[in-house]
C-alpha positions as CSV (number, residue, x, y, z in Angstrom):
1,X,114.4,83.4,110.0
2,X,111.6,86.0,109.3
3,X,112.1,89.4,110.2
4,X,110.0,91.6,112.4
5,X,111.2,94.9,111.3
6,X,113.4,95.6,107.6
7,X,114.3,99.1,107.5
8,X,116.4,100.1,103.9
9,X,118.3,103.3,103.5
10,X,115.4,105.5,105.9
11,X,115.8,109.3,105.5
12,X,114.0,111.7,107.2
13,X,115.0,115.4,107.5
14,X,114.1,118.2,109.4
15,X,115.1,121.9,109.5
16,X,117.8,121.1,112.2
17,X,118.3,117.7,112.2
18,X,119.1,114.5,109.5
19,X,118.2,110.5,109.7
20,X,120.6,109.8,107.3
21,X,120.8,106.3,105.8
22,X,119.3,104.1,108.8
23,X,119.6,100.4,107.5
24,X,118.7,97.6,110.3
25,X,116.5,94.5,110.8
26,X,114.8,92.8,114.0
27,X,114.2,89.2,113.6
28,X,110.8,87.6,114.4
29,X,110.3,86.8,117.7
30,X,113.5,89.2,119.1
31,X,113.0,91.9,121.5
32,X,114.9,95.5,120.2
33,X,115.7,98.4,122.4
34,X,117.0,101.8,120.9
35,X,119.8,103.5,122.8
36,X,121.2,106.7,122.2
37,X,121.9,110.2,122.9
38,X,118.7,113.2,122.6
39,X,118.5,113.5,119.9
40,X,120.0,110.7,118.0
41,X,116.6,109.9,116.4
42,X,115.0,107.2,118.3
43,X,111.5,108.8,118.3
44,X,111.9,109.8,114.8
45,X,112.7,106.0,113.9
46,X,109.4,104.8,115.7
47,X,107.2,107.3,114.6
48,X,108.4,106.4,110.8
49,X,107.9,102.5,111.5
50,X,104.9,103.6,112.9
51,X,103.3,105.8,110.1
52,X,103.5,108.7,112.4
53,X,105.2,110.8,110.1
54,X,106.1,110.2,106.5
55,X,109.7,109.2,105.3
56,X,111.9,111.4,102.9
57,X,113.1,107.7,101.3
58,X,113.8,104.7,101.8
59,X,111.9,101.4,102.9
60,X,109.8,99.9,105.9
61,X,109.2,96.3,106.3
62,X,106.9,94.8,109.1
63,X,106.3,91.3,109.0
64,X,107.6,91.1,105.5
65,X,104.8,93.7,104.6
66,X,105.2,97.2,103.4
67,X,104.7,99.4,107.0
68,X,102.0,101.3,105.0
69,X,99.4,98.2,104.9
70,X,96.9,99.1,107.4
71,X,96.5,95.6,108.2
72,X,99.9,95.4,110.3
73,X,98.0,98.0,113.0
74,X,96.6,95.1,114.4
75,X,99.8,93.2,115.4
76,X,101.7,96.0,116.7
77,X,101.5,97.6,120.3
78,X,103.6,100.9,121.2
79,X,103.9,102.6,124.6
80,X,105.8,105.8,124.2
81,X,107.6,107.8,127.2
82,X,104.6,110.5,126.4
83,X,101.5,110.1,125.0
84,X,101.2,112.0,122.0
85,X,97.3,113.3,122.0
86,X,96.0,116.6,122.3
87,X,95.2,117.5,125.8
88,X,91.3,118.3,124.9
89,X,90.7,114.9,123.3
90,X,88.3,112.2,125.0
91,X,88.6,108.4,125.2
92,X,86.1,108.8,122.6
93,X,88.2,110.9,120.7
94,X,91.3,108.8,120.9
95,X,89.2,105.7,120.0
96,X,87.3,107.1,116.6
97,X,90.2,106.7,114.2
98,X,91.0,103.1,115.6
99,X,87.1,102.2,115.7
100,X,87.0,103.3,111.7
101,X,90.0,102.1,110.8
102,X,89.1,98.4,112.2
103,X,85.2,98.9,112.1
104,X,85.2,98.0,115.6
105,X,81.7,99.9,116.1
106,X,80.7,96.9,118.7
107,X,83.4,97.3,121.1
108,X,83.0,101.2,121.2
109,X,83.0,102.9,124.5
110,X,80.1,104.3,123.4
111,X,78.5,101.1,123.8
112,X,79.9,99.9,126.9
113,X,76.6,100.1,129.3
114,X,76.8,102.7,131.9
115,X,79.3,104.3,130.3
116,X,80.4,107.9,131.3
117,X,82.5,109.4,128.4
118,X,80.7,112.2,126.1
């Protein structure tokens, strides 16, 4: 069966706190739910699978593809407890990096008629 996630040895350390040797896999079409304690490093593991913040070692799969091909953005949808933007930012703001990254200039909200963000 193919695997949705393949995680390999992940490491990622912070001034007080370690992900130590985090080995698992989720196969395709599975549903995963993380569990644990504050603290534990469910956030941590996310934001790594997600590119949010680099990795100290160790690998990412998604989809059988390293989690650093930009290409796997498009087939993966995250709702974190928080959002994680800056308080000033605008729809437009939030939307640039995903626009340019997927030069999606058609589907702006820039161009949605009658629009009211600025």
């Amino acid at each position: 069966m193919n695997k949705a996630i393949e995680i390999t040895n992940l490491r990622k350390q912070y001034k007080n706190f370690l992900l130590d040797n985090i080995s698992f896999s989720v196969p395709g079409g599975f549903v995963c739910g993380f569990i644990g304690e504050n603290g534990a490093g469910k956030t941590t593991t996310l934001k790594l699978i997600l590119g949010m913040i680099g990795k100290d070692s160790g690998s990412i799969r998604l989809f059988g593809k390293p989690a650093e091909d930009v290409s796997l953005k498009e087939d993966i949808g995250v709702l974190f407890e928080q959002p994680y933007y800056q308080e000033d930012q605008t729809p437009i703001d939030v939307e640039k990096p995903y626009a340019l990254s997927t030069e999606m200039e058609q589907h702006s909200f820039s161009s949605i008629p009658g629009a009211i963000f600025h």
